[in-house]
VOBA-125543 format. One line per 4 residues: number of its first residue (from 0); their letters; for each residue x, y, z of C-alpha. Coordinates in steps of 0.25 Angstrom, whole numbers, plus 2048, in hexadecimal, padded with zeros to 3 digits. Layout:
N
NUM) A) X,Y,Z; ...;
END
This chain:
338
0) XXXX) 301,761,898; 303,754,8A0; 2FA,749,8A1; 2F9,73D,8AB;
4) XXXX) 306,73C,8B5; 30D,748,8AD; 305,750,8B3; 30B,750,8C1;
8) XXXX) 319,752,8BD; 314,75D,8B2; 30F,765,8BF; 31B,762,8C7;
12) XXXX) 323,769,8BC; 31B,775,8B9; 319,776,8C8; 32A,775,8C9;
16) XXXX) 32B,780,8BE; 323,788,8C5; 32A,788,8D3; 336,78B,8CE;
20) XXXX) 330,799,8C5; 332,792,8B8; 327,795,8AB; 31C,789,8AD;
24) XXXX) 313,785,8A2; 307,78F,89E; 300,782,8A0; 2FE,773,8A4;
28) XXXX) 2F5,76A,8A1; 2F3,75D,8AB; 2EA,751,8A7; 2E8,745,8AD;
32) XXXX) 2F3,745,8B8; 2F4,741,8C6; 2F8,74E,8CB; 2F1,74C,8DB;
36) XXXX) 2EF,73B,8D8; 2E8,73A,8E4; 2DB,73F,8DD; 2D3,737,8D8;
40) XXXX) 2DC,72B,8DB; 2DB,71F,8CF; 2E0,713,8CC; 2EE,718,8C9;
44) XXXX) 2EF,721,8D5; 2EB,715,8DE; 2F4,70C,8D9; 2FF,716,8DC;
48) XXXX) 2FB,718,8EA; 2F8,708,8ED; 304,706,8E9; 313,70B,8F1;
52) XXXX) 31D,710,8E7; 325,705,8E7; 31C,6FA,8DF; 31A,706,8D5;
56) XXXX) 32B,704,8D3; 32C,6F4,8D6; 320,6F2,8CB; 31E,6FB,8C1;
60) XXXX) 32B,6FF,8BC; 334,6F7,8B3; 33F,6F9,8AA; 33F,6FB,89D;
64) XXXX) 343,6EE,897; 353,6ED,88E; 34D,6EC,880; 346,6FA,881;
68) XXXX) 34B,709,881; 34D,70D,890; 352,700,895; 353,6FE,8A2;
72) XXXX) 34B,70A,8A7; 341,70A,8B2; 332,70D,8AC; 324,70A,8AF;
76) XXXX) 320,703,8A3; 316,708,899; 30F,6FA,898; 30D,6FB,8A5;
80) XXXX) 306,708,8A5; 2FD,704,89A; 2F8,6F8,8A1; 2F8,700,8AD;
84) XXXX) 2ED,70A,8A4; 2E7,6FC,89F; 2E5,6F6,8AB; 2DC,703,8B0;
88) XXXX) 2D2,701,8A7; 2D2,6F4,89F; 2C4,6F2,89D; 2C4,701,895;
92) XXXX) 2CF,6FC,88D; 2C9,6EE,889; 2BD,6F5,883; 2C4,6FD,87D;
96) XXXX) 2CD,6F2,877; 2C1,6EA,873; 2B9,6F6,870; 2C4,6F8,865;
100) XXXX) 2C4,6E9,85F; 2B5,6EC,85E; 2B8,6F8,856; 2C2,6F0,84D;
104) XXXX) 2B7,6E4,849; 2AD,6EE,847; 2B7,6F8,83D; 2B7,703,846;
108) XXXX) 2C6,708,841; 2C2,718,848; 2BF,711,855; 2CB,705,856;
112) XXXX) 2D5,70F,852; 2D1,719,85D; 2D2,70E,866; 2E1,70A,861;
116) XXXX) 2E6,71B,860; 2E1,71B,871; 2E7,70E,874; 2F4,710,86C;
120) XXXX) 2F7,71C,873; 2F1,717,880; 2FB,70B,880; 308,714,87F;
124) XXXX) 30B,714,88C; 31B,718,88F; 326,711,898; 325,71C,8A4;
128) XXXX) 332,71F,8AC; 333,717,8B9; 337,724,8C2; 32D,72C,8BD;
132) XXXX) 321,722,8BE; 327,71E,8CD; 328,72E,8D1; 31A,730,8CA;
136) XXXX) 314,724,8D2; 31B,72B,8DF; 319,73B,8DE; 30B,739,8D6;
140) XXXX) 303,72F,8DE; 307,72A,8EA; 30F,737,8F1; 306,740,8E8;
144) XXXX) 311,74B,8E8; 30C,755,8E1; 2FF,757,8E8; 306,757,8F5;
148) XXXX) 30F,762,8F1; 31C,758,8F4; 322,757,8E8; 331,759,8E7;
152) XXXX) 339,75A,8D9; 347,759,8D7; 34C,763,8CD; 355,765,8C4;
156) XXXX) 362,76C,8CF; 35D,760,8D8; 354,768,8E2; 347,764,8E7;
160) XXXX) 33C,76B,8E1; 32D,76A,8E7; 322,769,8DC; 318,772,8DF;
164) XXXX) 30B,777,8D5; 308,782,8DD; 312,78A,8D7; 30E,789,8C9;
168) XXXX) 307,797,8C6; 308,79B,8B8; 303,78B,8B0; 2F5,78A,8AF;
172) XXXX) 2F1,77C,8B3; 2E5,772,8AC; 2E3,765,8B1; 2DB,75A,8AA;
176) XXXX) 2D5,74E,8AF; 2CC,743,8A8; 2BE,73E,8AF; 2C0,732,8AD;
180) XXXX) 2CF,72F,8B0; 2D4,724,8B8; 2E3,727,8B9; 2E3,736,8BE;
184) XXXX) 2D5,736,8C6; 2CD,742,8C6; 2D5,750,8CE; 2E3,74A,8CB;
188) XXXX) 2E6,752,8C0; 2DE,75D,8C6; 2E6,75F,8D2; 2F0,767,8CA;
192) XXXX) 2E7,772,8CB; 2E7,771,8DA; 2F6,771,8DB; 2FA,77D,8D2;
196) XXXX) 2F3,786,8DB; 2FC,792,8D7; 2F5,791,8C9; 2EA,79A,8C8;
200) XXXX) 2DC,792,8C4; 2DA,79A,8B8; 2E6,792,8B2; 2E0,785,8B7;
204) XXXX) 2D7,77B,8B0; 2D3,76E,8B3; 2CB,763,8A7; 2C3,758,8AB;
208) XXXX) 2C2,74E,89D; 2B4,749,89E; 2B3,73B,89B; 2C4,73B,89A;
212) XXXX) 2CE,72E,89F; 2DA,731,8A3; 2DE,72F,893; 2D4,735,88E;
216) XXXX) 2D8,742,895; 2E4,743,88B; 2DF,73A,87E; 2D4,739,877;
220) XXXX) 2C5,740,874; 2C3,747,882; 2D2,74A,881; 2D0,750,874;
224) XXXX) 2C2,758,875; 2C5,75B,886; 2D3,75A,88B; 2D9,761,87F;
228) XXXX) 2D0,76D,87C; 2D1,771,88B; 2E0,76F,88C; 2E2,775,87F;
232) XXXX) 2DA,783,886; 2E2,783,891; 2EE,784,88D; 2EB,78F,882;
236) XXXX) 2E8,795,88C; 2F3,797,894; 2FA,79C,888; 2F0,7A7,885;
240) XXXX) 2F2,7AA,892; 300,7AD,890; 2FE,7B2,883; 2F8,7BD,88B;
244) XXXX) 301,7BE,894; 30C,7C0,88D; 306,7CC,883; 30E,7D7,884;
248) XXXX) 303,7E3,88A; 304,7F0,87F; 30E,7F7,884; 30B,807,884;
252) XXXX) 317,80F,880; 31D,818,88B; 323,826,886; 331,821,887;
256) XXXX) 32D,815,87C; 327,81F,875; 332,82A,874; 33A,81C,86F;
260) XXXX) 333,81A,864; 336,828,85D; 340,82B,855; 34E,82C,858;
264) XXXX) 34F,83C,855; 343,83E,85D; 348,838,867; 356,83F,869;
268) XXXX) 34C,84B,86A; 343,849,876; 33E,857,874; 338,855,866;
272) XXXX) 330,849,86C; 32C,855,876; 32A,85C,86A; 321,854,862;
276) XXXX) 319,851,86C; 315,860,870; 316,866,861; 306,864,85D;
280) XXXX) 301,86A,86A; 30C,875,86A; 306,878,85B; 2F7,879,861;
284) XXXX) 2FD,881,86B; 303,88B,862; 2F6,88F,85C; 2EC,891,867;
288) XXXX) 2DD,894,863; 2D8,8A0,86D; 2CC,89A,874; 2BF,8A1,872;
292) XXXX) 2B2,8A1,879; 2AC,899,86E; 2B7,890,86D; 2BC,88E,87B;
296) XXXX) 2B6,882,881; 2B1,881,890; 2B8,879,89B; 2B0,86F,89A;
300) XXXX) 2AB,86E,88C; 2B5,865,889; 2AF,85B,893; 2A3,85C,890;
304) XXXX) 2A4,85A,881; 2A1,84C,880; 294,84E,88A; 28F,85B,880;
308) XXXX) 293,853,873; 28A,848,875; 27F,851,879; 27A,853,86C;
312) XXXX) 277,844,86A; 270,842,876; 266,850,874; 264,849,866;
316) XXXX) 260,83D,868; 258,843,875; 252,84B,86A; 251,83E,861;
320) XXXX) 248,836,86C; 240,840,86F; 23C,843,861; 239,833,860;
324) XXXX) 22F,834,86D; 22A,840,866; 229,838,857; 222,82E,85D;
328) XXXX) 218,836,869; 214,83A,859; 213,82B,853; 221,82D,84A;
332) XXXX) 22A,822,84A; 236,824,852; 240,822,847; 23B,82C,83D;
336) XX) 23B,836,84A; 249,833,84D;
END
């Protein structure tokens, strides 16, 4: 399960697995991602393209300052990202903030400590590595790599490796996007789908969070009563799917697996197998019965022993019916006929 920017390289992986025969996941779940970022484009995506790749690396990335862990290392910083999610919408968080010291005069402890569980969360936002925000800002939303099929990997002997989603075959693919979301606009997440074409569309699925943010898709009541239950179904299943799969079909013994089974002294004495097997109809044999005329059966009166057998019930209640009609021609009630 990815959400957000994971979701680009998640399929990148799986899609590399897959190209080179390696077991991929029975499923993945993507939400909220800018998998094709040319959908839908938003703030963040336009920002990305109005600006050349060098501000991105000239303005946005500092190091990490001596007195902390990491010292020294190159990092897009997390306050930098939580004002950038700020700035987005900073009349929705004013209300909110002053929605929440309404709450408090009032006494409202239920409603203020909602307020203070979403924002402690929301407000932990991580240092994220310089390389990997810089490549992401690249490959993601200004060359859009994936979508056009030129994304090249290095591997692990050092070879180029192309990502491509079309080989994924055998990981069943749900994508989830909220309505309402202003980072990953509506058919970014969803162009996954599009791109794993060698999926079949049984095992694809795609959710649209009525009334979602793009948090809301992952936190939170619609996350809770919407997101989940739907994710949760998914991917149980995919591993009922292989449950079944992977039952062994009941195997029906061949002779040989038989004649296995038998004991040892039986064994070493094929012909008493032979034997046993012909002793009951040797015995009726050894007594015949003489036919007579009475007891000899007609060729075909085998045949036609089910058809004569059931005779009997027909003529009766042919006999039954007709004795009714006849009860009641005479004002008798049927029942008492019958």
């Amino acid at each position: 399960m990815s959400v957000c920017q994971p979701t680009v390289p998640v399929l990148a992986a799986i899609s590399l697995m897959a190209s080179r025969g390696e077991t991929t996941p029975l499923s993945t779940i993507m939400m909220g991602g800018p998998i094709d970022a040319r959908q839908s484009a938003t703030a963040v995506n336009n920002l990305a393209t109005n600006k050349p790749f060098e501000w991105f690396e000239n303005n946005v990335i500092y190091r990490v300052p001596s007195n902390f862990p990491g010292a020294g290392r190159r990092v897009y910083p997390g306050f930098m990202q939580h004002t950038g999610f700020v700035a987005m919408n900073p009349d929705r968080h004013a209300s909110s903030h002053y929605d929440y010291f309404k709450n408090l005069i009032k006494g409202d402890g239920a409603s203020a400590e909602a307020h203070r569980k979403f924002y402690d969360e929301y407000n932990a936002v991580l240092d994220m590595d310089a390389d990997y925000y810089l490549e992401t800002i690249k490959t993601v939303f200004q060359e859009f790599k994936l979508v056009n099929g030129t994304w090249d990997v290095m591997s692990v002997d050092g070879q180029l490796e192309r990502v491509k989603p079309g080989d994924i075959t055998t990981t069943a693919v749900m994508t989830v996007e909220g309505e309402l979301d202003d980072i990953s606009g509506t058919g970014q997440t969803r162009a996954a789908l599009g791109l794993c074409s060698g999926v079949p569309e049984s095992q694809k699925m795609h959710l649209d969070a009525l009334g979602a943010g793009h948090y809301g898709i992952f936190s939170g009541r619609r996350w809770r009563e919407t997101v989940y239950p739907a994710v949760k179904d998914f991917i149980l299943a995919q591993n009922q799917s292989l449950s079944q799969a992977a039952a062994p079909a009941l195997a029906v013994p061949t002779p040989a697996e038989e004649t296995a089974v038998l004991p040892d002294s039986v064994k070493k004495s094929p012909s008493k197998v032979e034997a046993s097997k012909t002793e009951a109809p040797a015995q009726a044999a050894a007594a015949p019965v003489e036919p007579s005329a009475e007891t000899a059966p007609a060729p075909s009166a085998v045949a036609e022993k089910p058809v004569t057998a059931a005779k009997p019930r027909a003529a009766a209640k042919k006999a039954g019916k007709a004795k009714a009609e006849n009860a009641a021609e005479a004002g008798q009630p049927k029942n008492e006929a019958l």
